[in-house]
Backbone as a ProteinNet text record, in pm:
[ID]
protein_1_A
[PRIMARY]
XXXXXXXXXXXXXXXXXXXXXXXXXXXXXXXXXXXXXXXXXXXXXXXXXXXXXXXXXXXXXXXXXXXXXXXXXXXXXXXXXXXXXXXXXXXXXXXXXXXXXXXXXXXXXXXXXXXXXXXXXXXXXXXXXXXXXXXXXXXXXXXXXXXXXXXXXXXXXXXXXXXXXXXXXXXXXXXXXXXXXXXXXXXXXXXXXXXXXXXXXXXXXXXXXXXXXXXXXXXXXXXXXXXXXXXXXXXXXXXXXXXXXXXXXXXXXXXXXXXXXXXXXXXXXXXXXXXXXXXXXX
[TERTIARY]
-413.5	-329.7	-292	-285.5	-229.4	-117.2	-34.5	69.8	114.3	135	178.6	308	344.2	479.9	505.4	329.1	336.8	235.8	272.6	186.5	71.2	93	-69.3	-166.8	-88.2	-194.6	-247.4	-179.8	-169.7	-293.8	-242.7	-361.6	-425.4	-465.8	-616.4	-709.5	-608.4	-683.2	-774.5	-698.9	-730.6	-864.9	-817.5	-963	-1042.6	-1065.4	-1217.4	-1223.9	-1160.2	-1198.7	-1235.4	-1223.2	-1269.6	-1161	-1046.5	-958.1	-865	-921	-801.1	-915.6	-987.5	-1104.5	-1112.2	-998.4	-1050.6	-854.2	-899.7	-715	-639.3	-556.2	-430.3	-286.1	-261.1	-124.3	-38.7	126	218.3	289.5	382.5	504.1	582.2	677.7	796.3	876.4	971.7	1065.4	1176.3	1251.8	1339.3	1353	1284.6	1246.2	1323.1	1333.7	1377.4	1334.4	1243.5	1144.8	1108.7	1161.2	1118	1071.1	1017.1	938.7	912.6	1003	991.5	902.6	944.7	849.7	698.4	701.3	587.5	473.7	567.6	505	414.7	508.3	456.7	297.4	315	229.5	105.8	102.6	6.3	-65.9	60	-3	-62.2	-63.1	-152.1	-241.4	-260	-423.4	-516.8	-447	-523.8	-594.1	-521.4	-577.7	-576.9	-587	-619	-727.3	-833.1	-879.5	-786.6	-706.5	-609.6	-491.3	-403.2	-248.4	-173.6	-44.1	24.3	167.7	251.1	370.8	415	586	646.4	754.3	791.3	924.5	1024	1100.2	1177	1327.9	1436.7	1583.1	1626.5	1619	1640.2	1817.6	1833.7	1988.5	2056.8	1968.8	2035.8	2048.9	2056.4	2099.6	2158.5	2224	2352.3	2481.4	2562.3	2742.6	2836	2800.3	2918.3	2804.1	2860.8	2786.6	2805.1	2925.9	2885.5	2806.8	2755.8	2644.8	2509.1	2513.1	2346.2	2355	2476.8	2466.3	2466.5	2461.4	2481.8	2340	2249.7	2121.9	2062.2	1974.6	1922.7	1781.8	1719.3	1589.1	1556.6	1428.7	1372.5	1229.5	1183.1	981.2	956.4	952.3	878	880.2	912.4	927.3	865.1	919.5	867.8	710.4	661.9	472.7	393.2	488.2	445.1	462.1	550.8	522.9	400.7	395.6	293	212.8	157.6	3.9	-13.9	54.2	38	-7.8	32.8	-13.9	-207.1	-192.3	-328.1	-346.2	-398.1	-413.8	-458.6	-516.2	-580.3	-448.5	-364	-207.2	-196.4	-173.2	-156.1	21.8	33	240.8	281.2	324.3	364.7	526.7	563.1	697.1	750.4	790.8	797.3	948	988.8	1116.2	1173.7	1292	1361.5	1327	1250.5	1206	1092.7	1027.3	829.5	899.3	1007.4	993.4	1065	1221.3	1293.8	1258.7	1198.5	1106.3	1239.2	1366.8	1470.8	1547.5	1563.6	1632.5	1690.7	1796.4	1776.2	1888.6	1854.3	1975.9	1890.8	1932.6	1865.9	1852.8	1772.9	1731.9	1812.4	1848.1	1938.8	1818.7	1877.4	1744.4	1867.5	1787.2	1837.7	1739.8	1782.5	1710.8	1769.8	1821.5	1863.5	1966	2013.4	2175.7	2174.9	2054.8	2010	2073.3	2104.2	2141.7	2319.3	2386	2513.7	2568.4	2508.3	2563	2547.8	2610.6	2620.9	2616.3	2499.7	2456.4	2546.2	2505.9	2519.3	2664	2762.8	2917.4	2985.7	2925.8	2969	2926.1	2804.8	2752.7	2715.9	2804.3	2780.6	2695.9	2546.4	2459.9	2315.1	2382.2	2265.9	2141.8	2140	1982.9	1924.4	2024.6	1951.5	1841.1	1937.6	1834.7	1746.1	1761.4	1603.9	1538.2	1556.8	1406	1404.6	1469.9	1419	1290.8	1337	1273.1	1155.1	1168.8	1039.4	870.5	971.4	911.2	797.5	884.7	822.5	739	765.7	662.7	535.4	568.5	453.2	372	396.7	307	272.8	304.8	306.8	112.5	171.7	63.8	-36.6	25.3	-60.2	-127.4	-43.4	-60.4	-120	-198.8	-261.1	-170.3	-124.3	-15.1	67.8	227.2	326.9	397.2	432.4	491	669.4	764.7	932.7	925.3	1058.8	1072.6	1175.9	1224	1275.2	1440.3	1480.9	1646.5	1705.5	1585.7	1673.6	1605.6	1667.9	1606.1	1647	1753.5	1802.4	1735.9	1720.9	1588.6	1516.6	1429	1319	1278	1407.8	1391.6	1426.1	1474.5	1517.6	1375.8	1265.6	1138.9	1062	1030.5	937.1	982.4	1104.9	1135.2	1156.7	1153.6	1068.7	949	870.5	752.8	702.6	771.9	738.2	780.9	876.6	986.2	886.7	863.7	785.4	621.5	619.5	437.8	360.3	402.3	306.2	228.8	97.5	-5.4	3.3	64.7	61.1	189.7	87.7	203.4	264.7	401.2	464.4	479.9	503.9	440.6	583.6	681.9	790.5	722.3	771.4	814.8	880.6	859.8	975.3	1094.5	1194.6	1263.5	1263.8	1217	1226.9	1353.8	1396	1487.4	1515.1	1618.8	1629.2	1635.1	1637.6	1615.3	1766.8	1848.7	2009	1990.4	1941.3	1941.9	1918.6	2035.8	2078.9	1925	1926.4	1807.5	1823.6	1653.2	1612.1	1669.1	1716.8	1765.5	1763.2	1737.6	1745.6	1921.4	1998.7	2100	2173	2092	2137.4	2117.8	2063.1	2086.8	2165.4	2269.8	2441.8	2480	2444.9	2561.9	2526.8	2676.3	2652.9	2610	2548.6	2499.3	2570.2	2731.2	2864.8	2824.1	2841.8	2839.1	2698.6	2633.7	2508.1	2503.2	2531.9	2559.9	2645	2744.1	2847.4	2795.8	2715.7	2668.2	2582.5	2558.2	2473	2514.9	2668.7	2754.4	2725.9	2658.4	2644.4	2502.2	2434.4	2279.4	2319.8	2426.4	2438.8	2518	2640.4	2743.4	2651.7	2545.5	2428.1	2387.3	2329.7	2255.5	2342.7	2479.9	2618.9	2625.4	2649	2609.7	2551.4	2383.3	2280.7	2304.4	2331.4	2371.8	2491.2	2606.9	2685.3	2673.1	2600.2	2519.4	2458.9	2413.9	2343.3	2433.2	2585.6	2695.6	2781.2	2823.2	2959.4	2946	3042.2	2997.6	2977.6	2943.9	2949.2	3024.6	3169.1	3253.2	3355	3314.9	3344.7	3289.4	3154.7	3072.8	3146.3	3175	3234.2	3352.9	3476.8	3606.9	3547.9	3444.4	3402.6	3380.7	3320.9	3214	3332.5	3411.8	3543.4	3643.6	3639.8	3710	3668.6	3583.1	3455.6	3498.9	3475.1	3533.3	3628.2	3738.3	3881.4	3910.3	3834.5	3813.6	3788.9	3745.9	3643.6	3694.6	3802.7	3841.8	3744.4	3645.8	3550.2	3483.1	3453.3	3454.7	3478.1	3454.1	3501.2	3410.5	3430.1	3334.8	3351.1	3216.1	3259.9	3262.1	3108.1	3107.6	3028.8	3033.7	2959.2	2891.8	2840.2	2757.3	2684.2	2658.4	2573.9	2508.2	2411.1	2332.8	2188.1	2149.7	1991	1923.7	1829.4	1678.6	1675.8	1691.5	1566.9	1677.5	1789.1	1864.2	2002	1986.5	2067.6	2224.8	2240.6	2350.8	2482.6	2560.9	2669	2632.5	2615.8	2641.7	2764.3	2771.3	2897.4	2922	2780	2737.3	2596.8	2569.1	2428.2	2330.7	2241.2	2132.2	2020.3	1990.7	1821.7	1725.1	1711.3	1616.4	1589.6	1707.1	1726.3	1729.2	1665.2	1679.4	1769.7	1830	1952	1992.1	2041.7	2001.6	2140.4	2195.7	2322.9	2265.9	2375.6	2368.9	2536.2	2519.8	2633.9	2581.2	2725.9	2747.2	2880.2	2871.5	2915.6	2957.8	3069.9	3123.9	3150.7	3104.1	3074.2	3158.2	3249.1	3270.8	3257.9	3266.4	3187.9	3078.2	2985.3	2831.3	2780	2734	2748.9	2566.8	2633.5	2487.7	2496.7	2341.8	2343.8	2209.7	2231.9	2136.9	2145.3	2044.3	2022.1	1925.9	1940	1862.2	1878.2	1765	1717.4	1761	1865.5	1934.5	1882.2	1799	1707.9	1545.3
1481.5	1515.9	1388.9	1426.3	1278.7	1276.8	1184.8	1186.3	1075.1	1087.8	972.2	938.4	820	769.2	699.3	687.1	617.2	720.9	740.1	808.6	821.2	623.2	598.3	577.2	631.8	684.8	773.2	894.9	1015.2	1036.1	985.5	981.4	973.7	843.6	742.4	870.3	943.1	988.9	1124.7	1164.5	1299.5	1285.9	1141.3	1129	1078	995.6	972	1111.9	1182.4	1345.7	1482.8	1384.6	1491.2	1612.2	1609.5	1725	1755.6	1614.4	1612.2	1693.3	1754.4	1834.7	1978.9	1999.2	2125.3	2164.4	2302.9	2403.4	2305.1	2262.2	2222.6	2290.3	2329.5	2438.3	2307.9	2375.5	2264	2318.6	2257.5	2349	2208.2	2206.4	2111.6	2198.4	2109.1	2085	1972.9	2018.8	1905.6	1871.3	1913.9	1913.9	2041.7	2003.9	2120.3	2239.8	2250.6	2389.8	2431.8	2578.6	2732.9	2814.1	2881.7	3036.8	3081.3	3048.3	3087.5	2937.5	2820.1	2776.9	2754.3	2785.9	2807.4	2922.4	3016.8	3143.5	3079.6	2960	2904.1	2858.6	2774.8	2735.4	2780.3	2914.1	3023.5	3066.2	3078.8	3132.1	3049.6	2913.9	2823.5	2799.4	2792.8	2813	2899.5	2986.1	3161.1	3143.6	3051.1	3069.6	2929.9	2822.7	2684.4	2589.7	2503.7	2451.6	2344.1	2267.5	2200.9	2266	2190	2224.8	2103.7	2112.5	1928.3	2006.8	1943.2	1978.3	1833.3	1867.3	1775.3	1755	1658.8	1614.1	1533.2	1574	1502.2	1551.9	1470.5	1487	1420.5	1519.4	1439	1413.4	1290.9	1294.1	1309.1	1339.2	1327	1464.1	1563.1	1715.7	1777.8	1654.6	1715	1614.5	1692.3	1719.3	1701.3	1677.3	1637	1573.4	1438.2	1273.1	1361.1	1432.8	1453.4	1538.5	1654.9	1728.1	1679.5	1568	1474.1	1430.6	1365.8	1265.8	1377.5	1529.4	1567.5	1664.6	1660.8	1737.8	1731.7	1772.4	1774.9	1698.4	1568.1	1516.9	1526.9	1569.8	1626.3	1613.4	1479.5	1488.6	1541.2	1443.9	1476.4	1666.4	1668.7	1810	1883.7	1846.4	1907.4	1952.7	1742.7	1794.5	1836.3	1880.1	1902.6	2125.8	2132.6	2282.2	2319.3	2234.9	2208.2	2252.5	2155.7	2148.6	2294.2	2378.9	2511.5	2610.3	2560	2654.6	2575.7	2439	2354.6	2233	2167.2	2011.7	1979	2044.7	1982.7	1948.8	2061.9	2002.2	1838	1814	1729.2	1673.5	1603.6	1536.6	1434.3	1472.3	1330.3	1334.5	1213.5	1214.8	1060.6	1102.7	960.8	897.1	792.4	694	734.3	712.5	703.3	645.3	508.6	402.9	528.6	506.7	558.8	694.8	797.5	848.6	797.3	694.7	679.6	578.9	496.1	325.4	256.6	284.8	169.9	233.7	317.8	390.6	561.8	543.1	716.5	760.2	827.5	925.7	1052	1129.2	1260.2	1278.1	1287.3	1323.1	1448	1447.9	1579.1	1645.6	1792.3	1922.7	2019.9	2113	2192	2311	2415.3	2527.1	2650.1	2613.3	2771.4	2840.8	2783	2827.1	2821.6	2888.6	2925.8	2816.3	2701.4	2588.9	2600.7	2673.1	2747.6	2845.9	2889.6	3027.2	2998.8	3017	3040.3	2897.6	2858	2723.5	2648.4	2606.4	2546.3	2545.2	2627.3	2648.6	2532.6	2548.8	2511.4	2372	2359.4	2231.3	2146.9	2097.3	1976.9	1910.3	1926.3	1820.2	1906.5	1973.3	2000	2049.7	2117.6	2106.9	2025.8	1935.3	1837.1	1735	1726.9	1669.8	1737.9	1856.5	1980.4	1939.1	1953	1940	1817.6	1686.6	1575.9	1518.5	1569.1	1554.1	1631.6	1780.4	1831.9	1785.8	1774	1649.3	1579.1	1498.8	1410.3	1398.6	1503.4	1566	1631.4	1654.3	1771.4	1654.6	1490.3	1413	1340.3	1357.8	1228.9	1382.1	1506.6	1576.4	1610	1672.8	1709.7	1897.4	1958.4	2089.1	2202.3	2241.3	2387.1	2497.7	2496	2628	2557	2581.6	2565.1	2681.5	2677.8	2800.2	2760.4	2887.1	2878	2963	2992.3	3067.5	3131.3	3322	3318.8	3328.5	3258.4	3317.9	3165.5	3086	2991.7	3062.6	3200.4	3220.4	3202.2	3139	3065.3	2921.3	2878.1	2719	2772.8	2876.9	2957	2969.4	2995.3	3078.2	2916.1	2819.1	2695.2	2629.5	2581.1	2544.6	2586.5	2745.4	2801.2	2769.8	2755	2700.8	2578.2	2488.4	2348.4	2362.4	2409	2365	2460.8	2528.9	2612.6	2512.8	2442.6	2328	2207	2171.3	2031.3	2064.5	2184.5	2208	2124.1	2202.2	2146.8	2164.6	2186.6	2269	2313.2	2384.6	2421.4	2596.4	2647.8	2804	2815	2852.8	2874.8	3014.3	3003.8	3148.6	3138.1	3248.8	3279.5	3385.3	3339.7	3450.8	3433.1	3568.5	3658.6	3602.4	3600.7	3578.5	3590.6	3459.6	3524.6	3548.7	3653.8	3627.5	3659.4	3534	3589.4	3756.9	3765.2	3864.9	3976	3922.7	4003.1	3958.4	3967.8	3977	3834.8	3714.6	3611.5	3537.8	3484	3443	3352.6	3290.3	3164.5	3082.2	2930.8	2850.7	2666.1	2596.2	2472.5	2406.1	2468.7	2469	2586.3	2671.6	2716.1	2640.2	2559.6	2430.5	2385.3	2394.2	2323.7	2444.1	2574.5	2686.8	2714.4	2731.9	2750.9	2908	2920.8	3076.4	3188	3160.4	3227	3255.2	3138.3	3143.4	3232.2	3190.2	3249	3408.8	3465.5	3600.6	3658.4	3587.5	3642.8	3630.1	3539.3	3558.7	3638.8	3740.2	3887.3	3945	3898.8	4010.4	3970.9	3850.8	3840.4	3938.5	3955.2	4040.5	4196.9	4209.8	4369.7	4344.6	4274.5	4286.4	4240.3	4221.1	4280	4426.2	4406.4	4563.8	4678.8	4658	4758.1	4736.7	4615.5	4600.5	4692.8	4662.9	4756.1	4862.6	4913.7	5078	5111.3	5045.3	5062	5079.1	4971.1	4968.1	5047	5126.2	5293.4	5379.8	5347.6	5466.3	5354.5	5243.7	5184.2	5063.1	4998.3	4929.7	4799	4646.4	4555.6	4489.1	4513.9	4483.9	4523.8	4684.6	4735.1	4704.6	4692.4	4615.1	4480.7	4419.3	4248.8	4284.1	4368.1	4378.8	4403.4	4501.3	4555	4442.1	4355.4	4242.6	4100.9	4091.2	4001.3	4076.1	4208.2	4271.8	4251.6	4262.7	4264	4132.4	4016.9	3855.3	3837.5	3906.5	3866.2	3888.7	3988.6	4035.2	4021.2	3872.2	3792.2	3623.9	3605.5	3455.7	3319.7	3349.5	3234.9	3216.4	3324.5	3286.2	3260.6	3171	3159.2	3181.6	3275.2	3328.9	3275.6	3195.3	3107.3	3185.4	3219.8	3339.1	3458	3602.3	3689.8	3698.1	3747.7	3772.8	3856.8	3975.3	4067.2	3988.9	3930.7	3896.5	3976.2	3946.3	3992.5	3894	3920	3834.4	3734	3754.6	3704.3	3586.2	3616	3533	3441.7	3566.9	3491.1	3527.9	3611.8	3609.5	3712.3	3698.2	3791.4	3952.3	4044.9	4170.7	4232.8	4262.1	4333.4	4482.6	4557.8	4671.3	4680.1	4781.8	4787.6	4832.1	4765.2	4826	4847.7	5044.4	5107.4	5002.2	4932.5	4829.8	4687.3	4683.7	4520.5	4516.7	4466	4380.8	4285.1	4379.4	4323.1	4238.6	4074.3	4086.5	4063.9	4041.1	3998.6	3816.8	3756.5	3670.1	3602	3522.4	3507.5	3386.4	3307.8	3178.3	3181	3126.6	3158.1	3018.7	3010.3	2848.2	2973	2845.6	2908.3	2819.1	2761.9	2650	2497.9	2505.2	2429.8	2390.2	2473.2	2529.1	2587.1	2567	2609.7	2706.9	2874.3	2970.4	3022.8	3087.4	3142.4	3225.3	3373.5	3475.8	3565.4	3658.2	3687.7	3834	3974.7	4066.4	4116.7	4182.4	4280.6	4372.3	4432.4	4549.4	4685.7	4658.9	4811.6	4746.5
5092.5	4976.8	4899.8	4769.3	4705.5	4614	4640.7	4612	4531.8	4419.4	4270.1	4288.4	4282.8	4215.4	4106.6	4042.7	3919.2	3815.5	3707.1	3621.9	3559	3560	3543.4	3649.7	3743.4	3865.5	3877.2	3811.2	3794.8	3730.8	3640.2	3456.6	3504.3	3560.7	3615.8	3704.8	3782.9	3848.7	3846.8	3737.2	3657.1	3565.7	3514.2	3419.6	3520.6	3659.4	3706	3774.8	3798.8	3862.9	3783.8	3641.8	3504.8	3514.3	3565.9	3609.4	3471	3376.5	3262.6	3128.6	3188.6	3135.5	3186.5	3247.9	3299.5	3276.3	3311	3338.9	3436.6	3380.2	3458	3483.7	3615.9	3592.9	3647.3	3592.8	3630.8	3666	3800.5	3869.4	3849.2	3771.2	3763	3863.9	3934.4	4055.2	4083.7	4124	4163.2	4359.4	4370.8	4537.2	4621.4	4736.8	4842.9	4821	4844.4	4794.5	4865.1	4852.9	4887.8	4863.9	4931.5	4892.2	4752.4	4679.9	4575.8	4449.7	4524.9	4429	4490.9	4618.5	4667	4569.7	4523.1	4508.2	4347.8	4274.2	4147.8	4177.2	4303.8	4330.2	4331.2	4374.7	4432.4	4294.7	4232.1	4096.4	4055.4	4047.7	3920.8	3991.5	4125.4	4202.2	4152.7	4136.9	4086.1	3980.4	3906.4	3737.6	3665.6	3776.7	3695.7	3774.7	3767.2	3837.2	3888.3	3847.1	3937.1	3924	3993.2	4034.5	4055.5	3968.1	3970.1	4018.1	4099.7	4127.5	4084.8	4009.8	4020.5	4116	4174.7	4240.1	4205.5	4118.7	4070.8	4009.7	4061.7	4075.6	3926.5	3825.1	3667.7	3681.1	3670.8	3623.8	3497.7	3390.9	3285.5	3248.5	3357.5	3342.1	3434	3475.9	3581.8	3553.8	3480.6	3402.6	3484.1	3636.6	3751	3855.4	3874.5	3922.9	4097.3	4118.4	4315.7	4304.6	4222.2	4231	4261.8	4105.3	4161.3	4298.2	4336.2	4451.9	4571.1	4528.7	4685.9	4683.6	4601.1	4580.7	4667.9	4708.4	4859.9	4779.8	4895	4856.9	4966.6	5020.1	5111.2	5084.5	4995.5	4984.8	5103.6	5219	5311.1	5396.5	5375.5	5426.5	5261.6	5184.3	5050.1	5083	5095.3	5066	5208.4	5313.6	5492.4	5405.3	5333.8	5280.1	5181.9	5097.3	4984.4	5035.7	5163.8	5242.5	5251.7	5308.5	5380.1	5256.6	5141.5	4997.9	5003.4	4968.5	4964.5	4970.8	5031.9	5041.1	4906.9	4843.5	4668.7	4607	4581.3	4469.8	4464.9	4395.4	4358.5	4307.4	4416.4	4379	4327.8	4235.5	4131.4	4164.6	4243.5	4276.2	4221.8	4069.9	4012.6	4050.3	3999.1	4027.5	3896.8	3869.1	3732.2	3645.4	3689.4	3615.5	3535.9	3692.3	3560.2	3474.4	3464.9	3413.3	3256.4	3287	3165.7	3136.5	3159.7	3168.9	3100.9	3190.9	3181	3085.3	3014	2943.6	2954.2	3044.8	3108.4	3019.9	2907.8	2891.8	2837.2	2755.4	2738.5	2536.4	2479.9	2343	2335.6	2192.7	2137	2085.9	2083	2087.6	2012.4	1938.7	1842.2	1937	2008.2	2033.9	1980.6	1843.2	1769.9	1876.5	1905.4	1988.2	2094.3	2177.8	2319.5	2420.9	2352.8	2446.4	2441.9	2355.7	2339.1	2427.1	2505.1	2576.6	2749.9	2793.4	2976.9	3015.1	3061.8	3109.5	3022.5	2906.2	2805.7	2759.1	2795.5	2770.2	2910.3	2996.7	3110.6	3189.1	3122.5	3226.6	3025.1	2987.3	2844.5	2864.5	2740.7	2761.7	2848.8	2966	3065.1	3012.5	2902.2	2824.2	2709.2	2687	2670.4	2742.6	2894	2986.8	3004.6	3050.4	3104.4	2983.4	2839.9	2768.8	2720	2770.4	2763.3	2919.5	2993.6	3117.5	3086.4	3079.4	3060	2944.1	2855.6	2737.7	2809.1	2856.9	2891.8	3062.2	3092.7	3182.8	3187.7	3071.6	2964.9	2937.4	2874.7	2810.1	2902.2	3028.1	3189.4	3240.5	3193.9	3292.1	3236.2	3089.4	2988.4	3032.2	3125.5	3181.3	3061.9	3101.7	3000	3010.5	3186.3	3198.5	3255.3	3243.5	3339.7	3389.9	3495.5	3572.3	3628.1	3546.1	3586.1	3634.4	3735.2	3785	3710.6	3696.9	3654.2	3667.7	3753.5	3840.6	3728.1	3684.8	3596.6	3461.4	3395.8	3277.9	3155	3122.8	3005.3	2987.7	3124.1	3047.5	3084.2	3153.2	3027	2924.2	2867	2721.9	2632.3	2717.8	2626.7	2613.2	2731.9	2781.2	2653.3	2627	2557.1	2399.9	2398.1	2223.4	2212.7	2299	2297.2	2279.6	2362.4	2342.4	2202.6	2144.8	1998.5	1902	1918.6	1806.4	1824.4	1909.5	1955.9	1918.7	1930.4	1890.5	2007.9	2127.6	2260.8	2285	2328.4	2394.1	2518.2	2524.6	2704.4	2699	2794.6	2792.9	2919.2	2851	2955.8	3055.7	3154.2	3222.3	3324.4	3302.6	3375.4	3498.4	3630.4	3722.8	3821.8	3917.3	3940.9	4044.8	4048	4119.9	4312.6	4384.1	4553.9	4558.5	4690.5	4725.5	4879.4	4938.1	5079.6	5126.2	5251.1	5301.3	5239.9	5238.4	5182.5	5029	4961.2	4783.3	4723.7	4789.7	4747	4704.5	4569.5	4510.5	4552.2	4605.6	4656	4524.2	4623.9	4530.8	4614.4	4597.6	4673.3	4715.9	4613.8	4679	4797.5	4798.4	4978.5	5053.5	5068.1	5192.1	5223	5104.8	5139.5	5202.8	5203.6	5234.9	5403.5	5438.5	5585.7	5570.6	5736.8	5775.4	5741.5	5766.5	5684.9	5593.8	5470.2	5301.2	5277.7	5369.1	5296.2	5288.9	5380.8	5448.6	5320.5	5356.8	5229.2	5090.9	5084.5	4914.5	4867.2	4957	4934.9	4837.5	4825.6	4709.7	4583.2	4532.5	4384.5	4341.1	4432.2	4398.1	4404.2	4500.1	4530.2	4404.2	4319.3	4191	4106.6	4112.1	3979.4	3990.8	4058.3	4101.5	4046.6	4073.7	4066.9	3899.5	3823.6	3716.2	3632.7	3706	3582.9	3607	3707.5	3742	3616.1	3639.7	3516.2	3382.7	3352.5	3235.6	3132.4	3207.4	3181.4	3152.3	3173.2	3082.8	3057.6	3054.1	3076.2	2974.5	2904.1	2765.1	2804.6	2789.2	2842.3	2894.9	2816.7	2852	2980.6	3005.4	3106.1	3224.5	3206.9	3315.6	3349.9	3265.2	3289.1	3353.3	3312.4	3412.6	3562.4	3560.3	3680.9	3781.1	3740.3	3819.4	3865.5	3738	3755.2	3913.7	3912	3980.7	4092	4137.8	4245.6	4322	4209.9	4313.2	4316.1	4270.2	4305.5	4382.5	4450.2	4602.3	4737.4	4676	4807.8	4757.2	4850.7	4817.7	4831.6	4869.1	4888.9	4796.6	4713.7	4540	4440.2	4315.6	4241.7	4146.5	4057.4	3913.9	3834.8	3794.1	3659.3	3541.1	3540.5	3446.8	3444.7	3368.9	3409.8	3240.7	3209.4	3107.5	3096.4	2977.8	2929.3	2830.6	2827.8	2699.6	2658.8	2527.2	2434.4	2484.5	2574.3	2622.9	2520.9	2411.4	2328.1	2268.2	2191.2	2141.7	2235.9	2383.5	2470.8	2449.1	2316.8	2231.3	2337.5	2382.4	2446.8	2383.2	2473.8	2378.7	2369.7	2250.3	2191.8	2194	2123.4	2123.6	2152.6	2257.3	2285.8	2183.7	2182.5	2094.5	2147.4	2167.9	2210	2208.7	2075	2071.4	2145.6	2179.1	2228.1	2378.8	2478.1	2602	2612.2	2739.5	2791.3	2947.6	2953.9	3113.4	3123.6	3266.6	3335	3371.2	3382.3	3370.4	3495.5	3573.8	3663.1	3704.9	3753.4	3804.2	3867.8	4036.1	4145.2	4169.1	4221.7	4339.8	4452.2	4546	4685	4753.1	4801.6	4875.8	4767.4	4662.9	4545.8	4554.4	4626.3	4564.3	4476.2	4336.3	4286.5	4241.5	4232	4241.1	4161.2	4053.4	3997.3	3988.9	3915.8	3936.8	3829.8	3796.4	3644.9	3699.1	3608.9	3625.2	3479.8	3504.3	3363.5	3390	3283.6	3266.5	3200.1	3150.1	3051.5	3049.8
[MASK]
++++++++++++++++++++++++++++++++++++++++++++++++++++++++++++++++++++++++++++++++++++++++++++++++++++++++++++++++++++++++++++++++++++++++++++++++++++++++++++++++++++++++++++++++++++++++++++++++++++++++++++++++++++++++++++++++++++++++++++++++++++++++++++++++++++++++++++++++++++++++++

């Protein structure tokens, strides 16, 4: 298996393997990876002649310094999972340097609001970094396809109007959410949560589920008392926020509209772990 920490290793190696000539899929990552970005993996085998994973802990999209400092880095165990998908992938696990070459902060981005709502209310800045990092991940790989998962689907929807604003070449391809065996969506921060927390955090997937069920007679707003009600219930939580939004504009709904796609949208402290999880409502 081979594994980059410099880019123009990367490059170098793509062009004597003619690989920078053929389908390239890309799984960007921040390490500690599970099942679910395994599953990215699987997919860009299927449908690219290579496969590039990234490993990398961007700091310029994390809004509280003990969060970065308490992220779980775990390469080695990372590319000992990799192997079991394919020894071909290919791991580019760059330094701060090769990616900000001495200059780390994050480029301002206009994504037509999308960078305004949920994420973006709560963590200042944090998509600026995601599509400064990605940026420049995109021009480090040069990927034909990249693959998100979708339990992060607001930088989804931020990813694909970068690369529409920026005029990238490369498509982006969302999917589906793993999730442990009790609901709780795979996430690299369950590693902080004890066997307890984890158990107990079944309740944010079952207070979706209860959600879309609502949904279907009950107005958004009624849904939102409902779901607020739900964690006031369970002191080991703290609800940052719940959200009915339009897929497309991300926008809070007010009044439902037949026409429009609708998802839930939630962000959880666990112990100050902080989780989040997202379903399609219609």
């Amino acid at each position: 298996m081979h594994i980059f920490s410099k880019k123009v290793d990367l490059s170098n190696h793509l062009k004597e393997n003619n690989l920078d000539k053929s389908s390239v899929g890309f799984v960007p990552t921040m390490g500690a990876l599970h099942a679910g970005h395994l599953s990215l993996l699987k997919k860009s085998i299927e449908n690219n002649a290579a496969t590039i994973i990234s490993i990398f802990v961007n700091p310029t999209q994390f809004n509280n310094p003990e969060d970065l400092k308490k992220y779980p880095r775990t390469l080695e165990s990372d590319v000992e999972k990799i192997k079991t998908i394919s020894e071909k992938i290919l791991v580019y696990a760059p330094t701060i340097e090769d990616i900000y070459e001495g200059n780390t902060k994050s480029e301002h981005y206009n994504f037509d609001g999308l960078e305004n709502q949920m994420e973006g209310k709560f963590r200042p800045g944090h998509f600026d970094g995601v599509g400064t990092v990605v940026k420049r991940l995109f021009e480090i790989v040069n990927p034909t396809n990249a693959y998100f998962g979708e339990k992060d689907f607001q930088q989804l929807q931020i990813v694909k109007k970068l690369v529409e604003k920026e005029k990238l070449s490369v498509t982006i391809i969302g999917c589906p959410i793993f999730r442990e065996k009790n609901g709780l969506a795979m996430s690299s921060r369950n590693e902080r949560l004890s066997e307890n927390e984890k158990k107990e955090a079944s309740i944010i997937f079952k207070t979706l589920n209860e959600a879309k069920i609502l949904f279907g007679t009950k107005s958004a707003k009624e849904v939102a008392k409902y779901v607020t009600k739900s964690f006031s219930n369970h002191p080991i939580f703290e609800l940052e926020y719940f959200e009915i939004a339009d897929e497309a504009s991300l926008l809070t709904c007010k009044r439902k509209n037949k026409k429009k796609k609708y998802r839930a949208f939630i962000a959880v402290f666990v112990n100050k772990i902080r989780l989040i999880d997202t379903i399609s409502l219609n």
